[in-house]
C-alpha positions in Angstrom: 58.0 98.4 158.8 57.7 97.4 155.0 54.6 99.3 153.4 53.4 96.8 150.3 50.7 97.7 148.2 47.9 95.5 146.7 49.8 93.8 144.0 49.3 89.9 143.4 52.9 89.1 143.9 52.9 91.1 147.2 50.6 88.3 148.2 52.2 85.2 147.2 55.0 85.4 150.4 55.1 82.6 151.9 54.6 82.6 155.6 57.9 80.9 155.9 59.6 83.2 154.2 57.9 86.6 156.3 58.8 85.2 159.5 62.2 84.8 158.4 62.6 88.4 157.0 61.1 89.5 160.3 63.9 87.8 162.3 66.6 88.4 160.0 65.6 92.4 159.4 63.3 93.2 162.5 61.0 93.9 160.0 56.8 93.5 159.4 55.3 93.6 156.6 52.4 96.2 156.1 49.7 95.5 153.3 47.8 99.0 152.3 44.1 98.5 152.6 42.5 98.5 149.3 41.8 102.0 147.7 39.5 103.2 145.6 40.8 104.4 141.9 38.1 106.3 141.2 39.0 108.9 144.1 42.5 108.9 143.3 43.6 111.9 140.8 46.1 110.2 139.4 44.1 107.9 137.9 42.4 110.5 136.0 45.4 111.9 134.6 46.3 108.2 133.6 43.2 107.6 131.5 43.4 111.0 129.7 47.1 110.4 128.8 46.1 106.6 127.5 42.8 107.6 125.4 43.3 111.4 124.9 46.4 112.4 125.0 49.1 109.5 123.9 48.8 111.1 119.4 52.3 111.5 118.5 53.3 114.8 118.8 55.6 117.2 120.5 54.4 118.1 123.7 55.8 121.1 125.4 56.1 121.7 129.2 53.9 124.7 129.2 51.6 122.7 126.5 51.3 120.1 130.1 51.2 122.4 132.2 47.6 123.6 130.1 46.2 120.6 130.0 47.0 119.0 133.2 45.1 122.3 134.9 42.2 121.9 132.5 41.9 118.4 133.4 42.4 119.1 137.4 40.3 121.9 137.5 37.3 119.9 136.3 38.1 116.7 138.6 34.4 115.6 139.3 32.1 117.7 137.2 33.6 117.2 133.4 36.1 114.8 134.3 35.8 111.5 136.1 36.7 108.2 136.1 33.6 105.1 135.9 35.3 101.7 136.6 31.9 100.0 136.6 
């Protein structure tokens, strides 16, 4: 089994061309359901490091270390994510 995400081109197989990688691999394909981003930690981290954090300086591991526990320590209450 071949987990796929969501991604457009994911979805553009051709039917022809699955059932052909099923015989010639004795493989399926598995789409993820969609997900929500908005639950998804990552995608906190993501936005900080875009609008927050990207200035141009040196950034030390400890210096990342700081900030990534600020940031997961207030997942929900001071930081969140709105996709609306």
């Amino acid at each position: 089994m071949i987990v796929l995400d969501n991604a457009s081109i994911h979805h553009g197989i051709a039917q022809v061309t699955l059932d052909r990688w099923f015989i010639e691999h004795k493989a399926l394909l598995f789409y993820l359901p969609p997900y929500s981003p908005e639950l998804n930690l990552i995608e906190i981290v993501w936005k900080h490091f875009k609008y927050h954090w990207r200035r141009f300086t040196t950034w030390t591991k400890e210096t990342i270390d700081a900030k990534l526990e600020i940031l997961l320590n207030g997942y929900g209450s001071k930081f969140q994510v709105n996709f609306s």
